[in-house]
Backbone as CSV, one residue per row, in Angstrom:
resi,resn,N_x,N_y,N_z,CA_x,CA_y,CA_z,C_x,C_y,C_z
1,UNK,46.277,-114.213,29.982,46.356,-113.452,31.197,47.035,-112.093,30.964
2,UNK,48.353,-112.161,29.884,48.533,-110.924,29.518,47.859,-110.056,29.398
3,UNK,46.878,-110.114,28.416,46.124,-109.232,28.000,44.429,-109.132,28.435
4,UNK,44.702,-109.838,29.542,43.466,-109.376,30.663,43.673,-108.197,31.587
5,UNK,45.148,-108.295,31.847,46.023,-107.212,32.364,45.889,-105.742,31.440
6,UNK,46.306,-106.236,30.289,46.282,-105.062,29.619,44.782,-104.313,29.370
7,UNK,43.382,-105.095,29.143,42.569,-104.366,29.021,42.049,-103.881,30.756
8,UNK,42.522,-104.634,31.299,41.803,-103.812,32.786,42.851,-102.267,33.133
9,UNK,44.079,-102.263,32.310,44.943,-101.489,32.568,44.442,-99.904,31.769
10,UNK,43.992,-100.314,30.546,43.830,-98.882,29.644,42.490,-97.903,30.128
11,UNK,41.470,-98.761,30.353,40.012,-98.034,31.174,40.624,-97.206,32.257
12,UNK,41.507,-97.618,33.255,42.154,-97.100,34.535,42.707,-95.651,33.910
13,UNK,43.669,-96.038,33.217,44.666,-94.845,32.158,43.335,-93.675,31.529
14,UNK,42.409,-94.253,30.992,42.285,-93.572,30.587,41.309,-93.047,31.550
15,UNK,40.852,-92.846,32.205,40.032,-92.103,33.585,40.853,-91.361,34.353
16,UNK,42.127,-91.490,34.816,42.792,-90.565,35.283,43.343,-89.738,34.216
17,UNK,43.502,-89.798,33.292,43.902,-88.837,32.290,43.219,-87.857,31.623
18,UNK,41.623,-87.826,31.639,40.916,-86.697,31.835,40.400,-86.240,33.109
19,UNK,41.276,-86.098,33.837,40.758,-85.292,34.936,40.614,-83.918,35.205
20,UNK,41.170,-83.532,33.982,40.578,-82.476,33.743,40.127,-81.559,32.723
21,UNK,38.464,-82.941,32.766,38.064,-82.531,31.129,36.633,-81.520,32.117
22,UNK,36.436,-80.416,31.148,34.952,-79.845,31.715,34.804,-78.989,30.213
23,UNK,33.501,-78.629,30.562,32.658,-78.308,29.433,32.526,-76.771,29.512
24,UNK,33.138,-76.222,28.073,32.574,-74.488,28.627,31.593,-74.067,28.237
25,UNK,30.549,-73.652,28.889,29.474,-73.418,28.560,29.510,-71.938,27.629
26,UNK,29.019,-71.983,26.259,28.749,-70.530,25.444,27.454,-70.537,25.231
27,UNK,26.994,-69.051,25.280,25.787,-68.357,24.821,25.820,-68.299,23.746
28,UNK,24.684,-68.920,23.069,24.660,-68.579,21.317,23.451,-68.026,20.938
29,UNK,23.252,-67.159,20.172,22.485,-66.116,19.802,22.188,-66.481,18.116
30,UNK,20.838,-66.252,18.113,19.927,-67.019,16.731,19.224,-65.379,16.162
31,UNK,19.322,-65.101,14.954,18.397,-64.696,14.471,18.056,-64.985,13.157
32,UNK,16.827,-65.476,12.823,16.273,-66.135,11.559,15.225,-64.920,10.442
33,UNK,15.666,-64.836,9.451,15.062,-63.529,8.667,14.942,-64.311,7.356
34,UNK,13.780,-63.878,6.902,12.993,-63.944,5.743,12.820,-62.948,4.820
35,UNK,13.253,-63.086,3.706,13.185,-62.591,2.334,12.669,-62.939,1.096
36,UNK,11.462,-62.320,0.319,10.914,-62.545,-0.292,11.508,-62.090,-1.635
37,UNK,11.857,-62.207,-2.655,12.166,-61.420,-4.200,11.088,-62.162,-5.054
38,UNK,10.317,-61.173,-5.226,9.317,-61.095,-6.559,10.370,-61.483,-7.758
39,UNK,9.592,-62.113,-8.666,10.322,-62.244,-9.985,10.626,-61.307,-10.737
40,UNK,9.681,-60.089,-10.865,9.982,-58.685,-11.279,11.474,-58.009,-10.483
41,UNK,11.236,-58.679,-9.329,12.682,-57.768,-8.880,13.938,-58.325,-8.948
42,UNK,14.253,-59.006,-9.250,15.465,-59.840,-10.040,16.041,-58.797,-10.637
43,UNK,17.616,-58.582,-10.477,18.082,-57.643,-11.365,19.097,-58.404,-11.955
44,UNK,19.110,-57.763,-13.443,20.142,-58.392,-14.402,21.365,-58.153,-14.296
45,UNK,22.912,-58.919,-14.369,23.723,-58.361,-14.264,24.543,-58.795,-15.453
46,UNK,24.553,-58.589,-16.369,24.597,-58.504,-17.763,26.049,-58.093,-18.241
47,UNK,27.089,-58.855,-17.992,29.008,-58.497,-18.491,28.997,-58.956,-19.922
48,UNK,29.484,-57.993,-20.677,29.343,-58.421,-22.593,30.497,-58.660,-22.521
49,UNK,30.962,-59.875,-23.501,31.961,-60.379,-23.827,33.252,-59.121,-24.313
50,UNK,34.394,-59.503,-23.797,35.486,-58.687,-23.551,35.727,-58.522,-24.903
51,UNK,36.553,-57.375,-25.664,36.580,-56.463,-26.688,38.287,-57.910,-27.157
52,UNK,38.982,-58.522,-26.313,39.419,-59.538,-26.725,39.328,-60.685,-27.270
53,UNK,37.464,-61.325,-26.618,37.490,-62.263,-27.474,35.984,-62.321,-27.583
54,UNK,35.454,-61.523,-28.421,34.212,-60.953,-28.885,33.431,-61.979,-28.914
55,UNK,33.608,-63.547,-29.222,32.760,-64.602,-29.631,32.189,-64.950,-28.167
56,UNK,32.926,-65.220,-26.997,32.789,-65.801,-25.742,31.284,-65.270,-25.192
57,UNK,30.716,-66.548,-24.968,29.252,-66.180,-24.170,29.738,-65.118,-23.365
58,UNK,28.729,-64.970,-22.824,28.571,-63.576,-21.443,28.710,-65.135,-20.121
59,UNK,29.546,-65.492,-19.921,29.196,-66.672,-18.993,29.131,-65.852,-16.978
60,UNK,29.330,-64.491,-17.386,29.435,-64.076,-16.320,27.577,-63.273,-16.029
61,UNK,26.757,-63.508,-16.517,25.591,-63.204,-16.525,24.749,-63.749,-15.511
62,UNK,23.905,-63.003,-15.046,23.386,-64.117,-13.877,22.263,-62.527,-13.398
63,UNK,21.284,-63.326,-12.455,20.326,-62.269,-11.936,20.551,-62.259,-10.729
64,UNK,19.850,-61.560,-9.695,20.512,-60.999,-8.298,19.313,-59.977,-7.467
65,UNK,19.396,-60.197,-6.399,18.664,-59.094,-5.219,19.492,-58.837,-4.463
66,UNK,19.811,-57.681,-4.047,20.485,-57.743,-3.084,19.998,-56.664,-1.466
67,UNK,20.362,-57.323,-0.440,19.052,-57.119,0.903,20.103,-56.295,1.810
68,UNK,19.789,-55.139,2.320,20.750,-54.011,3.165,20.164,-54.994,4.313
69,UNK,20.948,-55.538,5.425,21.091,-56.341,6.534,21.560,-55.792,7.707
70,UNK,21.332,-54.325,8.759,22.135,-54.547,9.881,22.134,-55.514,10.769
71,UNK,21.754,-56.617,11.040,21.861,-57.318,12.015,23.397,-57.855,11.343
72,UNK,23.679,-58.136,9.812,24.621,-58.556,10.008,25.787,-57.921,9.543
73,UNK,26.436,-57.655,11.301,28.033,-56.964,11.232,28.991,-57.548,11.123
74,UNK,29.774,-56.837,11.642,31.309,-57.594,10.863,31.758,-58.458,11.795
75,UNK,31.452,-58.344,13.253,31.516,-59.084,14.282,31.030,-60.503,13.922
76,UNK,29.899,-60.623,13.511,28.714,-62.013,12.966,29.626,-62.576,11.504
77,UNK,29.804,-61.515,10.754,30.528,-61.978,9.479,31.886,-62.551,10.179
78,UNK,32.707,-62.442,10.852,34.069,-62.576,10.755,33.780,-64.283,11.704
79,UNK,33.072,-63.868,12.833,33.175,-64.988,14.205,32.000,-65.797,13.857
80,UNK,31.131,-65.726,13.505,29.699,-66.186,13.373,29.397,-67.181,12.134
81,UNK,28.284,-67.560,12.173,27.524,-68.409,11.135,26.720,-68.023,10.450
82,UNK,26.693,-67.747,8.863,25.711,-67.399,8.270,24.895,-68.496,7.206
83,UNK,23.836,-69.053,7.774,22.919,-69.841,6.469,21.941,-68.843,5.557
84,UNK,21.862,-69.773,4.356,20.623,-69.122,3.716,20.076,-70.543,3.252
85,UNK,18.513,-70.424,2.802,18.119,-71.855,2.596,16.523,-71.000,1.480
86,UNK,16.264,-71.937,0.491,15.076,-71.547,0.204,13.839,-72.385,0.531
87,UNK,12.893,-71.471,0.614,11.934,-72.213,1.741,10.849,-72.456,0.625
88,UNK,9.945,-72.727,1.224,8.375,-73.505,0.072,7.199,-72.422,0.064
89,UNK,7.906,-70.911,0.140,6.860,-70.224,0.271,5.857,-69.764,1.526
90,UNK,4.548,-69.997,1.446,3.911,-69.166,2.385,4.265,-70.192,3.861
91,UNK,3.856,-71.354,3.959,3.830,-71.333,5.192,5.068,-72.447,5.608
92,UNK,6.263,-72.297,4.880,7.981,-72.718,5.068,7.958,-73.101,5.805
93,UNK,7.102,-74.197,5.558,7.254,-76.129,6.236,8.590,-76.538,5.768
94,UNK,9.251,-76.258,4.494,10.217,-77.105,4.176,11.770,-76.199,3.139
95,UNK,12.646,-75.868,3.559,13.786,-75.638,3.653,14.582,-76.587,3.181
96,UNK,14.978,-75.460,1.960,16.152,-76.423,0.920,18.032,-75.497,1.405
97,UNK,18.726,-76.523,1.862,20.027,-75.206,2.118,20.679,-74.992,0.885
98,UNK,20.975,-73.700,0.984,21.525,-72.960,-0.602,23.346,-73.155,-0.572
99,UNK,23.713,-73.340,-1.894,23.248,-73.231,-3.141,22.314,-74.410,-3.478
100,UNK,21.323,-74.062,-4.734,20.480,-75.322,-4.858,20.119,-75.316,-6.480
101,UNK,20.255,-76.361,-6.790,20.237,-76.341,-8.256,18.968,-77.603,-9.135
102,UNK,18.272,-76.974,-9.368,16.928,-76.765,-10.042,17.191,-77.475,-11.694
103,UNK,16.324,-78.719,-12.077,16.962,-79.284,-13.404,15.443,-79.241,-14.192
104,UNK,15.531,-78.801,-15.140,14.452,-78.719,-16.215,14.639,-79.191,-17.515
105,UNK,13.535,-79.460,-17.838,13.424,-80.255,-19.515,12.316,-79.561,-20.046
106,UNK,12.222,-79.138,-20.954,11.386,-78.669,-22.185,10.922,-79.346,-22.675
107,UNK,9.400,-79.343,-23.552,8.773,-80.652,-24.136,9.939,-80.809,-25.634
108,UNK,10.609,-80.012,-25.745,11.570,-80.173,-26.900,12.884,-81.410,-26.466
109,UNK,12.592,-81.620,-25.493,14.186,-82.377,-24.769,15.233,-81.964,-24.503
110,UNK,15.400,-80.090,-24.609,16.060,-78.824,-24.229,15.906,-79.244,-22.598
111,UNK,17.522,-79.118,-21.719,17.811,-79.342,-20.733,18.502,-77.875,-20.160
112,UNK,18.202,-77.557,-19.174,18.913,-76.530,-18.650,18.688,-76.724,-17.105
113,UNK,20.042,-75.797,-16.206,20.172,-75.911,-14.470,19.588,-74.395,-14.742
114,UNK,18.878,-73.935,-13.517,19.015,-72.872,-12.203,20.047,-73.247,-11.548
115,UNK,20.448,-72.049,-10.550,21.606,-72.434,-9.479,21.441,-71.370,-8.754
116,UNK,20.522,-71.537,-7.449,20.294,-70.266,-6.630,21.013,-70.109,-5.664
117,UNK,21.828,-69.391,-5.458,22.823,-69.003,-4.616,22.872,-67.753,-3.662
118,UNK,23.597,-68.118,-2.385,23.398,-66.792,-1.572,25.293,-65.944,-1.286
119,UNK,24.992,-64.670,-1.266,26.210,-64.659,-1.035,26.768,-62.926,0.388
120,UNK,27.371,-63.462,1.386,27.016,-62.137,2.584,28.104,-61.625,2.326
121,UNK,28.023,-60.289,3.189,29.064,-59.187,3.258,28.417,-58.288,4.614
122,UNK,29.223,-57.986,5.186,28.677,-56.733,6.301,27.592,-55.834,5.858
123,UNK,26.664,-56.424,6.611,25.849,-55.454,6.278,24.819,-55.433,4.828
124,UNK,25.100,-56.530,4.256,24.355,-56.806,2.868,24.165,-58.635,2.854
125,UNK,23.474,-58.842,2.385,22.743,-60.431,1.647,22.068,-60.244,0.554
126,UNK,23.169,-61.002,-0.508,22.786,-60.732,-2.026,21.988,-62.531,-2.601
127,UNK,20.977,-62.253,-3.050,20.878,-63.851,-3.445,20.666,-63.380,-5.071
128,UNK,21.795,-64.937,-5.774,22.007,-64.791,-7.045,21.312,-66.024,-7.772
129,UNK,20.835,-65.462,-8.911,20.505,-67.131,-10.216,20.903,-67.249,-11.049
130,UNK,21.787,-68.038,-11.139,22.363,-68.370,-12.579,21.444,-69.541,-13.650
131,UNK,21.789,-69.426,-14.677,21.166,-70.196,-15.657,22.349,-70.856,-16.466
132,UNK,22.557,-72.074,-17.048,23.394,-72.900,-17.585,23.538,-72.246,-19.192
133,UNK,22.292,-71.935,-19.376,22.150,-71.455,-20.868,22.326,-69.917,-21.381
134,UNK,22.586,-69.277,-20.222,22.689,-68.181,-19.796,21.537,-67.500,-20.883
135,UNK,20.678,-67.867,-20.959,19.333,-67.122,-21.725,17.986,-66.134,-20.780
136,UNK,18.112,-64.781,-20.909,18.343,-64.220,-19.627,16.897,-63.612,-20.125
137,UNK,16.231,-63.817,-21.210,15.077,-63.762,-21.238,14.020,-63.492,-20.321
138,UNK,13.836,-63.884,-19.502,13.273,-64.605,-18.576,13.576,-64.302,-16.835
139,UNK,12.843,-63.314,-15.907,12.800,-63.369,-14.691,13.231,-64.717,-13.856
140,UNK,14.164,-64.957,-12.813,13.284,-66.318,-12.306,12.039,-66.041,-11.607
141,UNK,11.838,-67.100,-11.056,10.684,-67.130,-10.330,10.500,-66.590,-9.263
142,UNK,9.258,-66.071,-8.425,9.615,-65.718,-7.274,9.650,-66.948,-5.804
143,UNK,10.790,-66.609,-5.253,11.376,-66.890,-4.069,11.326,-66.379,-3.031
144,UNK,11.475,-67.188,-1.786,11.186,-67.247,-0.386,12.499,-67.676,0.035
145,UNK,13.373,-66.715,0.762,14.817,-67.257,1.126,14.502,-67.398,2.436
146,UNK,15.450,-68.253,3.680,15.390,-67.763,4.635,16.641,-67.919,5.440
147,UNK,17.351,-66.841,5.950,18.574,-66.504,6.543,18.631,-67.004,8.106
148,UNK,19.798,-67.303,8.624,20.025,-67.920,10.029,21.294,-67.144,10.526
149,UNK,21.338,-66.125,11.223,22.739,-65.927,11.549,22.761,-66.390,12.641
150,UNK,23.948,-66.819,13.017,23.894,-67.211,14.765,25.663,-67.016,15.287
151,UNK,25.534,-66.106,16.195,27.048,-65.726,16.767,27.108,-65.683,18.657
């Protein structure tokens, strides 16, 4: 009987104790943008090992586009949400969210990552690729990004 008391007691408690719960309603604002980088346009960003320790890969190597953006200000950067995601191309049925990392094998049994990454700033959206092997040979591929700001 105690504790018939007690559960008819806490439902009560707890109904008068939000009495003053309400919901604030916010306006949220979407804009979704698409970016294409050809594989030709990949730019290299190529740091040679420091004059200290001459042997050390370039591990700071990696390729890059980078996209002049006004929609996104500093207002959106500071308060807001920024996604990037890579999409499947022409008709981006399907959206991968970034960073996203890509695993390959060679008929040699040579293993290496991609690692496509996005990265914002006022007013700019840079998307970067790194390679594990850092063997820079090689364009990546071309890509279909697609951006979400929402503030």
């Amino acid at each position: 009987m105690k504790y018939l008391r007690f559960f008819l007691l806490v439902p009560v408690l707890f109904i008068y104790s939000c009495d003053e719960y309400y919901i604030e309603e916010v306006a949220l604002n979407t804009e979704t943008i698409y970016y294409t980088v050809l594989s030709k346009d990949w730019v290299l960003m190529d740091v040679p090992p420091t004059a200290s320790d001459p042997d050390e890969d370039s591990q700071w190597t990696y390729f890059y586009s980078e996209f002049n953006e006004p929609l996104l200000t500093h207002y959106i950067f500071d308060f807001g949400m920024m996604n990037a995601y890579l999409t499947d191309g022409g008709n981006k049925s399907r959206i991968t969210p970034l960073p996203f990392d890509n695993f390959f094998r060679a008929p040699n049994d040579f293993m290496w990552t991609e690692q496509v990454t996005c990265e914002f700033s006022p007013g700019k959206i840079t998307f970067i690729a790194k390679y594990n092997d850092f063997d820079m040979r090689f364009n990546p591929p071309t890509y279909t990004f697609m951006v979400r700001l929402a503030w």
